[in-house]
C-alpha positions, 0 to 999 in steps of 0.5 A, a space after each residue: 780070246 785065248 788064255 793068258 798063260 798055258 795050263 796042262 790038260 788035267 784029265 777033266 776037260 769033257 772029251 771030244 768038246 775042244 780039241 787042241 790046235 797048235 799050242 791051244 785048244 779050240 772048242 770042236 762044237 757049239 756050246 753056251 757057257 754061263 761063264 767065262 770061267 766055266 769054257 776055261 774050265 772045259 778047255 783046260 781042265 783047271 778051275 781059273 777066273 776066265 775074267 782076267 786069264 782070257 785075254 784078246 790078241 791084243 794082250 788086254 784081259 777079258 776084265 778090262 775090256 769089260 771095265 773099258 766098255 762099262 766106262 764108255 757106256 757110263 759117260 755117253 
């Protein structure tokens, strides 16, 4: 998943956690996040709800393909 729109790096992202590839940022080691708002905030340095600016290749947010995965568990 990647970001839905490009946000300028801020200052605060940790140094040497991502490091930037092409037009984005790649994290450089292993880390867990709480969040999904929290790796954005390591990877772009601005505080974004990462449920609906994370989105796959596809185009489709992170929210609704949890939405779409809730639904499917729901009826089965």
């Amino acid at each position: 998943m990647c970001p839905r729109r490009s946000f300028p790096a801020s200052g605060k992202r940790r140094s040497g956690s991502a490091a930037r590839q092409g037009d984005h940022y790649v994290l450089t080691e292993d880390a867990l996040f709480r969040t999904p708002s929290a790796v954005a905030l390591v990877l772009t340095g601005a505080h974004i709800n990462g449920r609906i600016e994370w989105i796959d290749p596809d185009g489709v947010a992170l929210k609704t393909r949890q939405i779409r995965s809730a639904e499917s568990t729901a009826t089965t």
